[in-house]
N, C-alpha and C positions, 0 to 999 in steps of 0.2 A: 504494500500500500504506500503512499503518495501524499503527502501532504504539503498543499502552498505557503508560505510565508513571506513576509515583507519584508524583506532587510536589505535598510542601505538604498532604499529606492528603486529596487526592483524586486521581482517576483522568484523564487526559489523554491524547489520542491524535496521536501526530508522526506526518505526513502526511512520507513520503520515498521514493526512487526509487535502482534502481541503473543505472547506465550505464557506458557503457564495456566495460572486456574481462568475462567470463563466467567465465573460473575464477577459482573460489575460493581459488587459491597464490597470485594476484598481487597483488602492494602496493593498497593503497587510498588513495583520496586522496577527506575529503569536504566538501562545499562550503558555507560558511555565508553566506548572503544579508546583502543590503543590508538598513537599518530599511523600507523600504517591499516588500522583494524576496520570494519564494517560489518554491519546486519550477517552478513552469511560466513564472517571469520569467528564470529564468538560459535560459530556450532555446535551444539544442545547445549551446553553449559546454561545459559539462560534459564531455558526451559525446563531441564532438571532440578535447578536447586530452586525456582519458582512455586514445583511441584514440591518440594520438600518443605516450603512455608507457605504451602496454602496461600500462595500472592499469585497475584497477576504481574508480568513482565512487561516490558514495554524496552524494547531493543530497536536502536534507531541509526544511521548513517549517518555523520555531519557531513556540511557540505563540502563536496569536493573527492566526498569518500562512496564507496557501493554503486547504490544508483540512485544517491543523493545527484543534485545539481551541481557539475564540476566547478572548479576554477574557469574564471575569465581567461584567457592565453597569454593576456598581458596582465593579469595580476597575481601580486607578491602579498604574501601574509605581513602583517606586521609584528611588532616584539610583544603586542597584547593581545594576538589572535587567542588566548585560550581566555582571555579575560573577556573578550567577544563573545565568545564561543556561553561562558558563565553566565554574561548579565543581558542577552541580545536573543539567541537561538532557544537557549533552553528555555529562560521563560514563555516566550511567543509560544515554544513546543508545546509546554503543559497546559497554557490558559486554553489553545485552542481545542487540545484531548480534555480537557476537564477534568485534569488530572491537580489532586490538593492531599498537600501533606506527604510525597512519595519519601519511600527508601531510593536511596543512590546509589550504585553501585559503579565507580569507575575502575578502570585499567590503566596503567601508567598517564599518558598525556589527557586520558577520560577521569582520572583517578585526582590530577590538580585542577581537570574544571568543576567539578563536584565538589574540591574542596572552595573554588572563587565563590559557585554558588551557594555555598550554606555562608562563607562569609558575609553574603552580602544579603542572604534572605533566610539565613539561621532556623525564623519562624513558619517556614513552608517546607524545612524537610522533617522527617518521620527520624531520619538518622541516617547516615555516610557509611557505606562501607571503599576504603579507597586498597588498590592495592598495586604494589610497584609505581604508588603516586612522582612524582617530582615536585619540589619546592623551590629546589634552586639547581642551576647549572652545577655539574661536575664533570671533571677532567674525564673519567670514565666516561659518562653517556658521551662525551666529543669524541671522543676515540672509536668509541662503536657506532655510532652514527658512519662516520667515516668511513667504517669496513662496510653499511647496509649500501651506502651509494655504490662504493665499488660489485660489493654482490648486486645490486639492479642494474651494472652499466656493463658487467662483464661475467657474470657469474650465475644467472638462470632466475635471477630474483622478480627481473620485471615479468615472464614469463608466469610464474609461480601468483605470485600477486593479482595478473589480469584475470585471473579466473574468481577474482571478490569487487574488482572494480571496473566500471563500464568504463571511467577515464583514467587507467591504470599511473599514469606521466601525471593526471591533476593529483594525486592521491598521495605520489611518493616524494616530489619533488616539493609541494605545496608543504609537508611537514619537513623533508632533509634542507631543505634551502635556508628555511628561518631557524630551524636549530643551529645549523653550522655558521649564519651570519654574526658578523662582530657585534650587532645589535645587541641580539638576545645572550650573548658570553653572561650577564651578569643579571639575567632575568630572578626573578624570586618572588615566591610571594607569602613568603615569613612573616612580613608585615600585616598582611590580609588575615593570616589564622587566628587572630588574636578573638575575631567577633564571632568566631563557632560556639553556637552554644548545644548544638544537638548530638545525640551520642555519636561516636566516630569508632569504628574498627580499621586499625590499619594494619596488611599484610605486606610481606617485603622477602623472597627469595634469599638466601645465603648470599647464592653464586650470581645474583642477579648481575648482568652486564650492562643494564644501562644505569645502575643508580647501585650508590652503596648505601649499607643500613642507616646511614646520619638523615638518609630524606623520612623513614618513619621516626626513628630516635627523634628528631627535631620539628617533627611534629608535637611529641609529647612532649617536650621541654614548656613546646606555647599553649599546650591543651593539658596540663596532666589527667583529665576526665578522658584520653583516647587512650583507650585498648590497644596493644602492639605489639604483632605475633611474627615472628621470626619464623619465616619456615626452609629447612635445611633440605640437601640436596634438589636446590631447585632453582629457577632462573629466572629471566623477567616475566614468566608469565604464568604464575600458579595457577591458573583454573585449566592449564595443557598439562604442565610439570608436577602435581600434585593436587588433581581435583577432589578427591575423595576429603584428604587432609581440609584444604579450603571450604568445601562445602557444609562439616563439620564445623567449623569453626563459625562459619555465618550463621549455620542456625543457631548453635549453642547462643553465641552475640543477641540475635533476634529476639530468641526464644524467653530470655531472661529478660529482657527488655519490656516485652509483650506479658512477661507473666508479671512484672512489677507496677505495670500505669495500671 
């Protein structure tokens, strides 16, 4: 399904999905992709651990991702594209599903616009689950960035990739360009976390390669009320690398949650 929005003065179409439970009384919880991810790369994940908390999902494409509306040919993200992404798309998203009070659940680059928006609308989430989020540039994520361009320009990537995105070139270049730009070297948004006031579960890989444990650790410094679970052999993307372990843990999070309001 297809949905139009206004942004920016023109007309855009968010390519998103519901999974999970069918009536429309129960919680929603929905999902925001990694910089390279889309509707058809989360595959089941969603809709499994939906089904495990009796929620409805709500799994969506930003633009430029899936068979969202690409990038313009001539346009460059800027150093607050997720800050956009926070206070611009998602809202417009929810108001026009009629969707109040969701659970979050993002994925690295999905994982700090979740956290912009509860800083900024705290009172409209249910609760954050963030995981392999980022907060601030590190010399690691620069370095593996690095190797994913070379892997899409010579190594089978872009290949691999076209089969989740209709504009494969808007999808990869629209996130590796502005991370690698001298802009965003010193992007953060440490500052922003301070106004979270809704529960937060953050998960974070050992061996993760694009972020080390200081982007959850330094979450809780500014929240000590988040939750922060380290999970071992495993890498930037626990719901691939160890879903059984993550899916566990969000309910247990949820579950206690739910049985205390």
């Amino acid at each position: 399904m297809h949905l139009p929005i206004d942004w920016r003065g023109r007309e855009i179409h968010i390519e998103y999905q519901w999974v999970g439970e069918t009536d429309a009384d129960t919680p929603v919880m929905v999902f925001l992709h990694e910089g390279l991810g889309s509707v058809a790369l989360w595959k089941t994940f969603p809709d499994l651990l939906c089904r495990r908390l009796k929620m409805r999902g709500l799994v969506y494409s930003r633009p430029g991702y899936g068979q969202s509306t690409p990038r313009a040919k001539d346009e460059r993200w800027d150093a607050d594209f997720m800050h956009r992404q926070a206070f611009d798309i998602l809202p417009a998203l929810l108001s026009q599903l009629n969707i109040d009070q969701p659970w979050l659940f993002g994925h690295s680059d999905g994982g700090s616009i979740s956290l912009l928006f509860a800083s900024h609308y705290s009172e409209r989430c249910a609760g954050l689950i963030v995981v392999a989020p980022h907060i601030m540039v590190e010399d690691i994520s620069i370095t593996s960035i690095l190797l994913a361009r070379d892997a899409y320009l010579h190594q089978g990537l872009r290949e691999r990739l076209a089969r989740y995105h209709d504009d494969v070139d808007s999808a990869f270049f629209g996130w590796n360009d502005i991370w690698l730009s001298p802009a965003f070297r010193h992007w953060s948004i440490q500052a922003d976390l301070k106004n979270i006031r809704c529960p937060l579960l953050a998960v974070q890989g050992e061996d993760d390669e694009y972020g080390t444990m200081e982007q959850v650790y330094g979450i809780q410094r500014i929240l000590p009320h988040a939750v922060v679970i380290p999970v071992a052999d495993c890498g930037h993307s626990p719901h691939r690398d160890q879903p059984q372990l993550l899916t566990e843990a969000v309910v247990q999070f949820v579950s206690a949650l739910r049985t205390t309001c």
